[in-house]
C-alpha positions as CSV (number, residue, x, y, z in Angstrom):
1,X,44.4,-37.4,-32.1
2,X,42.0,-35.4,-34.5
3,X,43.0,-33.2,-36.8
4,X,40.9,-30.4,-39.3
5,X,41.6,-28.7,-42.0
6,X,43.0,-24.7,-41.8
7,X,43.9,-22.8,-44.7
8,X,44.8,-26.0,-46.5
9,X,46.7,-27.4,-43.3
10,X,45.7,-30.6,-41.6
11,X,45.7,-29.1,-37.9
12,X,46.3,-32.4,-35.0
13,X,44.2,-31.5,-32.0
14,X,43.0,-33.1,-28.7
15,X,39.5,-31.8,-27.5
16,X,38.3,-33.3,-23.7
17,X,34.4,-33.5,-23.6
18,X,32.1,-30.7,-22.0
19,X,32.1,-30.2,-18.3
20,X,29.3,-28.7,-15.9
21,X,31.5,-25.4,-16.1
22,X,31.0,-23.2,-18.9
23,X,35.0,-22.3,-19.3
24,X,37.0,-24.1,-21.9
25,X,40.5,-23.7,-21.7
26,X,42.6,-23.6,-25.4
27,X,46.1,-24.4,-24.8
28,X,49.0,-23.1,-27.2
29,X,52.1,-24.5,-27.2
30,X,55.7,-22.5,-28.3
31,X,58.3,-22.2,-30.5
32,X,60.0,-25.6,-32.0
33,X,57.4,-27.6,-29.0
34,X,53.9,-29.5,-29.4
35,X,50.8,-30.0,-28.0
36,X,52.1,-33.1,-26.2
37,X,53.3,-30.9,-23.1
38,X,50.2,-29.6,-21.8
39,X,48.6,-33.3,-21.2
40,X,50.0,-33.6,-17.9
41,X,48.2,-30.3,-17.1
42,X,45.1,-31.4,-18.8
43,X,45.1,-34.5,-17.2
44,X,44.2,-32.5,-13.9
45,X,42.1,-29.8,-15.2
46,X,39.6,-31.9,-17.3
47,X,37.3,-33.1,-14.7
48,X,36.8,-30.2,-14.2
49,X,37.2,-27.7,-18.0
50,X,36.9,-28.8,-21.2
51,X,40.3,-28.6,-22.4
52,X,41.5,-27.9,-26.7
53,X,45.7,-28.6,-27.2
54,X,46.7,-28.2,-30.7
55,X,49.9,-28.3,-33.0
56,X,50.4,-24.9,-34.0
57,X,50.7,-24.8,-38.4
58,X,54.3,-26.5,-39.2
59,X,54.9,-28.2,-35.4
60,X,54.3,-31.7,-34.1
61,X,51.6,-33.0,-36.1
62,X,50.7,-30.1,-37.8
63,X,52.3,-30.6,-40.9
64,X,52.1,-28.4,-44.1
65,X,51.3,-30.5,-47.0
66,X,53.7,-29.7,-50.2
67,X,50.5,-28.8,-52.2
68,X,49.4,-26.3,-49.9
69,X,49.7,-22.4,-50.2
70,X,52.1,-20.7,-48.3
71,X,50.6,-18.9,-45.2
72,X,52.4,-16.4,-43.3
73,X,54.2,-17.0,-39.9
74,X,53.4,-13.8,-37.9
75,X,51.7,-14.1,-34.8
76,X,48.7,-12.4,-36.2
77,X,48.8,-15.3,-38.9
78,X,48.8,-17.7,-36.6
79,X,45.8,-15.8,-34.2
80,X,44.1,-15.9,-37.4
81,X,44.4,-19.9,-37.7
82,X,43.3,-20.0,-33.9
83,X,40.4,-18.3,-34.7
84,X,39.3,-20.5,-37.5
85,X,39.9,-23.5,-35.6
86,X,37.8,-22.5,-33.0
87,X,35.5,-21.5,-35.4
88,X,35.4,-25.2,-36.9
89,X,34.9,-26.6,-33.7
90,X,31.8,-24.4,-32.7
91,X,33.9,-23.1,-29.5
92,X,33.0,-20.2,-27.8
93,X,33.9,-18.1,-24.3
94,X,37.4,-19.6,-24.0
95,X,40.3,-18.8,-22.0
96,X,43.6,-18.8,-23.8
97,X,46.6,-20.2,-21.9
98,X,49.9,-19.8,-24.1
99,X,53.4,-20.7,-23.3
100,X,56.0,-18.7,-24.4
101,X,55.0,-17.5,-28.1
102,X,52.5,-19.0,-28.1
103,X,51.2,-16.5,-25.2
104,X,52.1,-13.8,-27.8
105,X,49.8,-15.6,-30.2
106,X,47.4,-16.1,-27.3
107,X,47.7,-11.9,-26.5
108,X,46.6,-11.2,-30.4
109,X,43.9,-14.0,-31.3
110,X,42.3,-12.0,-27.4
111,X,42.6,-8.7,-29.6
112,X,41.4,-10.3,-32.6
113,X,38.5,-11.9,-30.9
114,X,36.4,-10.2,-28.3
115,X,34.6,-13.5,-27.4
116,X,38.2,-14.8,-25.7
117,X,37.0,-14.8,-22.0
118,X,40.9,-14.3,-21.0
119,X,44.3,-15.1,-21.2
120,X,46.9,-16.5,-19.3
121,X,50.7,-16.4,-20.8
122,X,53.2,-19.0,-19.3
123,X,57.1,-18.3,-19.2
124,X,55.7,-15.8,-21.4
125,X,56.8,-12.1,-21.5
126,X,58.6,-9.3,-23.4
127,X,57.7,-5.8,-24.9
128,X,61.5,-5.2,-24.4
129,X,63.9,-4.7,-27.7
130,X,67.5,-5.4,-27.1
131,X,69.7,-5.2,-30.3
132,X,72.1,-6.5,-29.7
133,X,70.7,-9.9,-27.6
134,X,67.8,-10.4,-30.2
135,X,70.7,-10.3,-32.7
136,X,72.5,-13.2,-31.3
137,X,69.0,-14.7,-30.4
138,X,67.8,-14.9,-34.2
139,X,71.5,-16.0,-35.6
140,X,71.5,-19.0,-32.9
141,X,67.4,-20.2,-33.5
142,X,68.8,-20.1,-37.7
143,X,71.5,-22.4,-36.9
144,X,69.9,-24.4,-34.9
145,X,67.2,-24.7,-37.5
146,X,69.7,-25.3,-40.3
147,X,70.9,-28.0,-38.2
148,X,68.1,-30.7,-37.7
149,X,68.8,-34.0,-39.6
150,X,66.3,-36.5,-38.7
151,X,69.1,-38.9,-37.3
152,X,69.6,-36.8,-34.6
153,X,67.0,-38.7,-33.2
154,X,68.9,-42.1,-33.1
155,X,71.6,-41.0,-31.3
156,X,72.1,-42.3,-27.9
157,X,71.9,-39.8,-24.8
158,X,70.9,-36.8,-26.9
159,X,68.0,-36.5,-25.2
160,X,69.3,-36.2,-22.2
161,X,70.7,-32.6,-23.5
162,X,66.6,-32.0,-23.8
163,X,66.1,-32.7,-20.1
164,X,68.0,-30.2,-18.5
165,X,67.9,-27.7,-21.3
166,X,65.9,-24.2,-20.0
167,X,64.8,-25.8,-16.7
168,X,65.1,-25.3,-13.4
169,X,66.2,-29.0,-12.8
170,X,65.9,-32.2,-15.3
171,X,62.5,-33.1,-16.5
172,X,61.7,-36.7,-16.8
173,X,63.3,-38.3,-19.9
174,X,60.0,-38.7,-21.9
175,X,59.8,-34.9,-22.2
176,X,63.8,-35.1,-23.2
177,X,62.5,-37.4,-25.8
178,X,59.7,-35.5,-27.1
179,X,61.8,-32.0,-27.1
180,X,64.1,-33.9,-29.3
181,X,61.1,-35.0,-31.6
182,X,59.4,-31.9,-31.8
183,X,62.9,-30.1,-32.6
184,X,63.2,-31.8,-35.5
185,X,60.5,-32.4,-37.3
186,X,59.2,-28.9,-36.9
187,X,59.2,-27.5,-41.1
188,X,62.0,-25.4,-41.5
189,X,59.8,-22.8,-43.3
190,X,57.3,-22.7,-40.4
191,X,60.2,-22.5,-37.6
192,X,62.2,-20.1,-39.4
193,X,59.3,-17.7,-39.9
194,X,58.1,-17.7,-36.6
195,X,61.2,-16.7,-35.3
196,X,62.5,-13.9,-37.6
197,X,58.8,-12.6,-37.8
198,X,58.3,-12.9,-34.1
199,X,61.3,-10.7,-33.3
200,X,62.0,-7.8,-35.1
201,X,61.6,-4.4,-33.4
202,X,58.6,-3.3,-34.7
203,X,56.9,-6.7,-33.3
204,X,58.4,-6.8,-30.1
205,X,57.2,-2.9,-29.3
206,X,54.1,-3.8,-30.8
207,X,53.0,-6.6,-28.0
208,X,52.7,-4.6,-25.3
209,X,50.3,-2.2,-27.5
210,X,48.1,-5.4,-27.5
211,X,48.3,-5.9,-23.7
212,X,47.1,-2.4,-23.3
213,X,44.2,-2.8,-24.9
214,X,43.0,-5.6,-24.4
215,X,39.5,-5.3,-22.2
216,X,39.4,-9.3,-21.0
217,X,41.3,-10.2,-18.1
218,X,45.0,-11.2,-18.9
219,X,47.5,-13.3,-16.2
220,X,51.0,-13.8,-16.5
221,X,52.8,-17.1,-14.7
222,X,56.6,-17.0,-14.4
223,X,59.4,-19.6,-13.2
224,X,61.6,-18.2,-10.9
225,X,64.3,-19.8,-12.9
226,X,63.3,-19.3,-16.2
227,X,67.0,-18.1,-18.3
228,X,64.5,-17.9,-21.3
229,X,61.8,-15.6,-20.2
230,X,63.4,-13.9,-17.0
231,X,60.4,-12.7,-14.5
232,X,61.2,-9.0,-14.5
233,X,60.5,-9.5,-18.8
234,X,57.1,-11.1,-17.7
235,X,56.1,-8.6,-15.2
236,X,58.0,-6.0,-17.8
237,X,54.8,-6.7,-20.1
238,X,51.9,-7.7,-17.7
239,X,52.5,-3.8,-16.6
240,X,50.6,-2.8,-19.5
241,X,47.7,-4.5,-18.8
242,X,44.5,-2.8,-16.7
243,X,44.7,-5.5,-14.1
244,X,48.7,-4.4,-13.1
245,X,48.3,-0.8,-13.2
246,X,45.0,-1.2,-10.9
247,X,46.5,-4.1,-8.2
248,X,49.4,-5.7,-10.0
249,X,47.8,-8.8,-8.7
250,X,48.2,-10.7,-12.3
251,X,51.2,-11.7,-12.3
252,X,52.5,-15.2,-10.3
253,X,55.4,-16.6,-10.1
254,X,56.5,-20.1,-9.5
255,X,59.6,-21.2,-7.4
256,X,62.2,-24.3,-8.5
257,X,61.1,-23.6,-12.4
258,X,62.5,-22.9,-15.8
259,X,60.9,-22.3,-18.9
260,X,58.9,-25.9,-19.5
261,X,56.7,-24.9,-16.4
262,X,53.6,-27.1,-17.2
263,X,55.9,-30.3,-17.1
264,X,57.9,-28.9,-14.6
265,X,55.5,-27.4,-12.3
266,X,52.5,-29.0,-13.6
267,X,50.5,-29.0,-9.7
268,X,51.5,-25.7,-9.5
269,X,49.9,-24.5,-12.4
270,X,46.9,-26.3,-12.6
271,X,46.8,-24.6,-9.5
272,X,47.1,-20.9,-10.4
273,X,45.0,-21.8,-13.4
274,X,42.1,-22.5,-11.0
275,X,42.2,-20.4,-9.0
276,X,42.5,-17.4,-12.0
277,X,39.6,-19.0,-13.5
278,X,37.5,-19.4,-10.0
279,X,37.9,-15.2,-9.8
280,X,35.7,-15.0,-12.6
281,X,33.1,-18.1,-12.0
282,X,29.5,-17.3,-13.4
């Protein structure tokens, strides 16, 4: 682990060394999660890409020191810390793979940055506002926020909860662990904003905007099971983009899988991640 300084925020990050392809792949990782999960997934696509996975400002490692100022949690904010990282770290010509907000994140930092090659968003979707579910949505993420004391960690068969929560069928009990880990020692501040700022109306009608616009090549990977991010929400936004509305070739979806898709379908993806990226070989 490496980290670098943003805005005043020691940033942990994981960079694979250059390959003979010119693609390098920037994985973002969502809400109350870590870098951690995409290694699997890197572990078959860097022979092959150089590979970035980072802890987003206030998850995993990523944590705010007391001292620092107070940055916003929006997902332009967070585009904007993307692009500073990547910045730092002299990279350039990437393709942005985001799961779940953090393909939201993934959508803006491609509008904010018209060197982004692409993007591809995992059990990633939206562009639909619901009242009355986003309502109950937002009061649940506050309690669960609210209730994180770091002994939950000890406690014996927790993480079993974390295996089988949002998938398709249990993961291994490692990820279980690490769920657990990342839930709570995510900053309450960071976690909080992210998902009050993430999910008002105005935001949520506001991505597909994005989508529309954007001019670089955006694909869209769905589990079939996914009770988080439900298919007909992915394809819902990926409608917006060029590539639907000309073939509606850009959207995949993947059978026996919930919302953790790169540790629970981690072949598959690496997969469709090639061959997105092999459409588009120099």
């Amino acid at each position: 682990m490496q980290t670098i300084d943003i805005l005043g925020v020691p940033h942990a990050y994981n960079l694979t060394p250059p390959t003979a392809s010119k693609d390098i792949l920037v994985f973002i990782h969502g809400w109350l999660l870590s870098r951690s999960y995409w290694q699997p997934l890197i572990e078959q696509l860097s022979p092959h890409y150089q590979c970035l996975s980072y802890d987003l400002r206030g998850f995993g490692d990523s944590q705010p020191c007391q001292e620092a100022a107070s940055n916003g949690y929006s997902l332009i904010d967070y585009a904007q810390d993307l692009a500073l990282l990547l910045k730092q770290l002299q990279l350039e010509k990437v393709w942005l793979v985001g799961h779940s907000i953090g393909g939201s994140i993934a959508l803006w930092a491609a509008d904010q940055q018209p060197q982004v090659k692409g993007v591809v968003c995992l059990n990633s979707g939206g562009g639909i506002y619901l009242k009355a579910e986003f309502d109950r949505f937002r009061a649940a993420g506050q309690q669960l926020v609210k209730m994180r004391p770091r002994w939950l960690c000890q406690l014996p068969l927790l993480d079993l909860l974390f295996t089988r929560a949002s998938v398709a069928r249990a993961i291994e009990r490692r990820w279980g662990r690490q769920r657990l880990l990342d839930f709570v020692v995510a900053d309450a501040a960071a976690a909080l904003g992210m998902l009050l700022d993430s999910t008002t109306e105005a935001e949520v009608h506001r991505l597909p905007q994005v989508v529309a616009r954007l001019q670089q090549p955006v694909y869209f990977i769905a589990g079939a099971q996914d009770p988080i991010m439900e298919p007909q929400y992915v394809r819902h936004l990926a409608s917006f983009h060029p590539l639907f509305q000309a073939c509606g070739a850009n959207v995949a979806e993947i059978a026996d899988c919930g919302h953790m898709a790169m540790v629970e379908q981690t072949t598959a993806v690496a997969a469709q991640l090639q061959a997105i990226l092999a459409r588009y070989k120099a």
